[in-house]
Residue frames relative to the residue before (quaternion, step in Angstrom):
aa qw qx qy qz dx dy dz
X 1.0000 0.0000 0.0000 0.0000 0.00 0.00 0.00
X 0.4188 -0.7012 0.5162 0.2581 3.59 -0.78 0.99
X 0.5346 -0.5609 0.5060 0.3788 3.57 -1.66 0.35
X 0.5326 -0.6148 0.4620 0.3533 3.31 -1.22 0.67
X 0.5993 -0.6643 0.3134 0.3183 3.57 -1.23 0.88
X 0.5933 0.5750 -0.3693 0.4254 3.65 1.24 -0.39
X 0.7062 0.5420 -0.2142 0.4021 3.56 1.68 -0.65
X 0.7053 0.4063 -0.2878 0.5046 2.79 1.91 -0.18
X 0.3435 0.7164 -0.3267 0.5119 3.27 1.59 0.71
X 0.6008 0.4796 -0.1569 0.6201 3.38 1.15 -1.42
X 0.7599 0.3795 -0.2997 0.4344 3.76 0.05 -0.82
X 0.5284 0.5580 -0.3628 0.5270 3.90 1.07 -0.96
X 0.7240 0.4409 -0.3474 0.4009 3.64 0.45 -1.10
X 0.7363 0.5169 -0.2629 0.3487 3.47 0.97 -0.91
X 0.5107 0.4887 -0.4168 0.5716 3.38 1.62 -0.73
X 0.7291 0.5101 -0.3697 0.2675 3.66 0.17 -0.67
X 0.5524 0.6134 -0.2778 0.4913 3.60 2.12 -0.44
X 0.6825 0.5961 -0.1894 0.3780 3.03 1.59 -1.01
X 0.7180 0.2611 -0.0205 0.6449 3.17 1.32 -1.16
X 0.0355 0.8303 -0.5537 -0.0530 4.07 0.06 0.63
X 0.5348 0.6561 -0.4242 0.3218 3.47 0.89 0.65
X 0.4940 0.7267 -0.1660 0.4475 2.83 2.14 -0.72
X 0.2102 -0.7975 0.5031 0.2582 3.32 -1.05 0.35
X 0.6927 -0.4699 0.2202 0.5009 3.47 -1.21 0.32
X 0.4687 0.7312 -0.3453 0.3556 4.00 1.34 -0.90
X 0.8179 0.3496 -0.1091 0.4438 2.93 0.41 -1.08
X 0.6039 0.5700 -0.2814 0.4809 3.43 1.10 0.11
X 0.6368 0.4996 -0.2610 0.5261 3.09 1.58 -0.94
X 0.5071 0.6919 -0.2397 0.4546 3.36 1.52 -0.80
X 0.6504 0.5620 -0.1015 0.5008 3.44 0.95 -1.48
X 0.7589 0.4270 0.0088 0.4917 3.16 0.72 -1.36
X 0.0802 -0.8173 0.5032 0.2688 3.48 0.86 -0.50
X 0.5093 0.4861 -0.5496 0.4498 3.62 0.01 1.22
X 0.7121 -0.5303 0.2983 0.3504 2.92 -1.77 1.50
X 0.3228 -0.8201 0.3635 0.3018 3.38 -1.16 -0.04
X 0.5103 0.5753 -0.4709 0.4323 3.17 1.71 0.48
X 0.2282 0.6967 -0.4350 0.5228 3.62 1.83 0.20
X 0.8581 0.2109 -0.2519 0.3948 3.07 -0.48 -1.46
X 0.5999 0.6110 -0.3599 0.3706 3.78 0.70 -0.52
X 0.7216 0.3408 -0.2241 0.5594 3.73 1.13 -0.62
X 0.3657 0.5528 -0.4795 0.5751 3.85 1.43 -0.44
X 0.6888 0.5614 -0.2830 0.3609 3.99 -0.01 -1.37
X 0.6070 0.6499 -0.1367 0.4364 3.53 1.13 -2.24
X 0.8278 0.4473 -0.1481 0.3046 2.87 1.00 -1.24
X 0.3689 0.7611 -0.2050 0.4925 3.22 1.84 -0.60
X 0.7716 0.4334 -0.0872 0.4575 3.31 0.77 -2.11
X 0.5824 0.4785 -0.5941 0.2812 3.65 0.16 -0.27
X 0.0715 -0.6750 0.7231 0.1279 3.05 -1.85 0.50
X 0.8326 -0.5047 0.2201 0.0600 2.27 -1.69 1.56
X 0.0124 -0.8806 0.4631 0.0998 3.58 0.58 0.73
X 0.5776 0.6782 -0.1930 0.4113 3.84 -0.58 1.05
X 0.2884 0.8019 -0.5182 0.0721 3.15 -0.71 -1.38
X 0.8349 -0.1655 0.2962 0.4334 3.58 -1.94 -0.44
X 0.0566 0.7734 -0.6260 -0.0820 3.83 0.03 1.00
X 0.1470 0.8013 -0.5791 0.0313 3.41 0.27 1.29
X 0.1397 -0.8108 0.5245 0.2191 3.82 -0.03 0.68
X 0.7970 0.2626 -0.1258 0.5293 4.04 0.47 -1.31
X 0.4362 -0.7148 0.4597 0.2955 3.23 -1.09 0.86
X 0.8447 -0.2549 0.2091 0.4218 3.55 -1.28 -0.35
X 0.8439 0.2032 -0.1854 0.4607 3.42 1.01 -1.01
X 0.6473 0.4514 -0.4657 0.4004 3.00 1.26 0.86
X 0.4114 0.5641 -0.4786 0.5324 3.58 1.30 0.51
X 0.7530 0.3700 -0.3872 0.3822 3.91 1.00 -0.13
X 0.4634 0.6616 -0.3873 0.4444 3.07 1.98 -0.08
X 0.4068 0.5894 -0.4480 0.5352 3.72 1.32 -0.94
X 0.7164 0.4777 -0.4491 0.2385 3.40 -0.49 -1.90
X 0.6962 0.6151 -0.2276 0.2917 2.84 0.71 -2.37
X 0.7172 0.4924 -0.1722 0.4620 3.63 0.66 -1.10
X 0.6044 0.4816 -0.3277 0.5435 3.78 1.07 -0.48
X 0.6870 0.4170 -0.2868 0.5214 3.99 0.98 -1.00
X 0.5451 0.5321 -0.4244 0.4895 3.73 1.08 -0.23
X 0.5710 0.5117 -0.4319 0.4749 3.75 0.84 -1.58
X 0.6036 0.6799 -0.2522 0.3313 3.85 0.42 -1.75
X 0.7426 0.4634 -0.1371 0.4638 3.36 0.36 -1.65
X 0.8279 0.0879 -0.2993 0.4662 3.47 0.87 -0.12
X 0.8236 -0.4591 0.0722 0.3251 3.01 0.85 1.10
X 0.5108 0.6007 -0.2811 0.5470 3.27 1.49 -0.59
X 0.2850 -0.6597 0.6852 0.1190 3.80 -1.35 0.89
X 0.2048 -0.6876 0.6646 0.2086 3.69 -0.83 1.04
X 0.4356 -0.7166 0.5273 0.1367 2.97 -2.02 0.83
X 0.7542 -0.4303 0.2441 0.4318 3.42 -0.90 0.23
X 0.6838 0.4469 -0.2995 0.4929 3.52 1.26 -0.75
X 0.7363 0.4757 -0.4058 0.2585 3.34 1.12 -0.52
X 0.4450 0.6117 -0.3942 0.5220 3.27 2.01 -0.64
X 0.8506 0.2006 -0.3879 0.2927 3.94 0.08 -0.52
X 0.4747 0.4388 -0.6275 0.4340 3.62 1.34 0.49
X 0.6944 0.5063 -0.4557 0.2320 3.69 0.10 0.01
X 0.3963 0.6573 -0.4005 0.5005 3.30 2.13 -0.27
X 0.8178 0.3542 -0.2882 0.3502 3.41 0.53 -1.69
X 0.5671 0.5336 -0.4499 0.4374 3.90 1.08 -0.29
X 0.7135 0.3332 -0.4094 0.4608 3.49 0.61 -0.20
X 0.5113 0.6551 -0.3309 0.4472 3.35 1.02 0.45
X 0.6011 0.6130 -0.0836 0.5059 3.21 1.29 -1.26
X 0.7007 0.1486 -0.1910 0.6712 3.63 1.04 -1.48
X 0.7856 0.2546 -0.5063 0.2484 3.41 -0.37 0.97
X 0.5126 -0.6030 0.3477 0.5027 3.46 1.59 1.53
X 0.5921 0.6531 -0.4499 0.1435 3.62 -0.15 0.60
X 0.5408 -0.5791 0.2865 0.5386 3.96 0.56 0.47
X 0.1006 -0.7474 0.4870 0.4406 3.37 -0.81 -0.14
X 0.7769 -0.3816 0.3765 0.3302 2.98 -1.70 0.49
X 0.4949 -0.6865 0.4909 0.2072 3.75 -1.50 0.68
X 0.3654 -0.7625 0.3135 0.4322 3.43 -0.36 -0.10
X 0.4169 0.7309 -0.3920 0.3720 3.06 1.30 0.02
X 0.4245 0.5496 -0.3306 0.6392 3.69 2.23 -0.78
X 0.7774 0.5040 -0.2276 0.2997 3.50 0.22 -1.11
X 0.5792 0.5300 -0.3329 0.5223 3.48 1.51 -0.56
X 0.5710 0.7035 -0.2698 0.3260 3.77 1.14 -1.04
């Protein structure tokens, strides 16, 4: 019974950790799996992670938002999207900090 093809994937990668002079060819060879397989099996492994925590306002300024949206509220008036992100980017601004894109702001 042959090895399954994900197991020879896994092992091809390891001979190739083991031996880094090698090329992927010859592993696939060894291994008996295709070698544009093993090259994108590998590809895949490698991506990093592009991104991350877009956290932009800290804690007390995400209650300063709130605070300012229940004020807008309280007198009756409904803030728009632009006014909520010029009020992101001014609190941005007075604490020297870039402002945010809107493309953050649509998210």
């Amino acid at each position: 019974m042959s090895t399954p093809i994900k197991e020879r994937i896994l092992r091809a990668k390891e001979w190739l950790a083991e031996n880094p002079t090698e090329n992927q060819s010859v592993a696939a060879k060894l291994f008996k799996v295709n070698r544009s397989t093993l090259n994108m099996a590998i590809l895949k492994n490698n991506n990093v992670q592009h991104g991350g925590q877009n956290k932009i306002l800290t804690a007390s300024q995400e209650q300063a938002v709130h605070s300012f949206i229940k004020l807008y509220l309280e007198n009756g008036q409904l803030p728009t999207k632009d006014i909520i992100f010029g009020v992101i980017c001014y609190i941005q601004k007075e604490g020297n900090q870039p402002p945010p894109s809107v493309s953050w702001f649509r998210k």
